[in-house]
N, C-alpha and C positions, 0 to 999 in steps of 0.2 A: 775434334772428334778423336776417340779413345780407337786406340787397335784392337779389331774383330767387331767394331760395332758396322752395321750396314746403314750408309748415307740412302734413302729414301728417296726417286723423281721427283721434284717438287711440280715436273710438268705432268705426271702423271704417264701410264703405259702407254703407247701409240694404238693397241686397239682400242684402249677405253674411250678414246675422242672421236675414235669413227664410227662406232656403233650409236645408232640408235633403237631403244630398248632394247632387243634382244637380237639383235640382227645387223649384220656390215649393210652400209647404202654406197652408193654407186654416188661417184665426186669426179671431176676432172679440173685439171688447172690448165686456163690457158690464156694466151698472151692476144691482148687488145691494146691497142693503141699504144705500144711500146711498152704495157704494164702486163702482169701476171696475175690473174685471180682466178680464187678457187672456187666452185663453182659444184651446186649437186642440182638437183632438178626440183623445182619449187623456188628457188632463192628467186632475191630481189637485189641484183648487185646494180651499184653505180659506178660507171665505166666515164672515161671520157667523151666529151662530144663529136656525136655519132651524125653525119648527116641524114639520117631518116627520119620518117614521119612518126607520129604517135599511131601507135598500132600497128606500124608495119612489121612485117617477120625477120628477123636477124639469123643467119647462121654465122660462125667462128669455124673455122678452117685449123688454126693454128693450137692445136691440143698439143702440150708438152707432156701430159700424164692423165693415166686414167685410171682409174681402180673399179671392178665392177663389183655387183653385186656378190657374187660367189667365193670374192678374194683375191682374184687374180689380176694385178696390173699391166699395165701398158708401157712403158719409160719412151719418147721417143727421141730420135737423133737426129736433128733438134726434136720433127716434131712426128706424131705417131699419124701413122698413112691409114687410110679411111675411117677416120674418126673425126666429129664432129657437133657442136653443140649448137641445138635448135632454142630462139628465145623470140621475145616478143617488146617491141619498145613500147614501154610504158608514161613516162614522161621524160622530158627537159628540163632543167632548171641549173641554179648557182648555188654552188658550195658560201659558205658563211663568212665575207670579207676576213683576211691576212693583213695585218697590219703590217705594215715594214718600214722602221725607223733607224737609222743611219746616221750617225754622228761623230765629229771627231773633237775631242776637248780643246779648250784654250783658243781654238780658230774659228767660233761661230759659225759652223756650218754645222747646217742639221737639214736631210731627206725623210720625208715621211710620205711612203705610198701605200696604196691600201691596192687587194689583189679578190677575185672572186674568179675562180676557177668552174666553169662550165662544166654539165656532166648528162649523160643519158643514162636513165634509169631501166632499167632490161630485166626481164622477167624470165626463167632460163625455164625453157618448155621440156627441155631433155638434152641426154646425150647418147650421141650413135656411135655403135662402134663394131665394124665388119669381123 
């Protein structure tokens, strides 16, 4: 790159990914089952295996972040106090077998296990936030 020319985001501006058409939406990330996902209301995430039934109602306690509709966020420390995301389990099922092969040259050993990772499917009804 020449001096004075301006390198371009290749990820693009940070409102341009939050807005949908013409307007900021309301997102929150938060942490299940020792993982982090990001989450708006409608979405259809897969979490890890959740001991509930199909159909039952889910909340999430553990919001690290919120952004509402109007622009204003939440950051918590760890996590932000009366805030909360309402969902609905939708199904159960296995992720797509994980091959795993393991070998070491010249000594005829060779491991091959195969892995299918469990997960609940969660329909996020909303997110609350005092």
């Amino acid at each position: 790159m020449r001096m004075g020319q301006v390198q371009k985001n290749p990820f693009g501006s940070p409102e341009k990914s939050q807005r949908k058409g013409d307007r900021l939406f309301m997102y929150a990330i938060v942490e299940a089952c020792g993982k982090q996902y990001r989450v708006a209301p409608g979405d259809v995430v897969k979490i890890d295996h959740l001991q509930l039934a199909e159909g039952e109602a889910l909340r999430l306690e553990k919001i690290l972040f919120v952004q509402k509709d109007d622009a204003t966020v939440a950051v918590g420390t760890p996590f932000v106090q009366g805030a909360s995301v309402r969902g609905t389990v939708l199904a159960h099922g296995k992720d797509p077998k994980v091959m795993v092969f393991r070998y070491r040259r010249k000594k005829n050993i060779r491991r091959f296990r195969g892995h299918r990772q469990q997960f609940t499917q969660v329909k996020i009804e909303g997110i609350d936030v005092e």
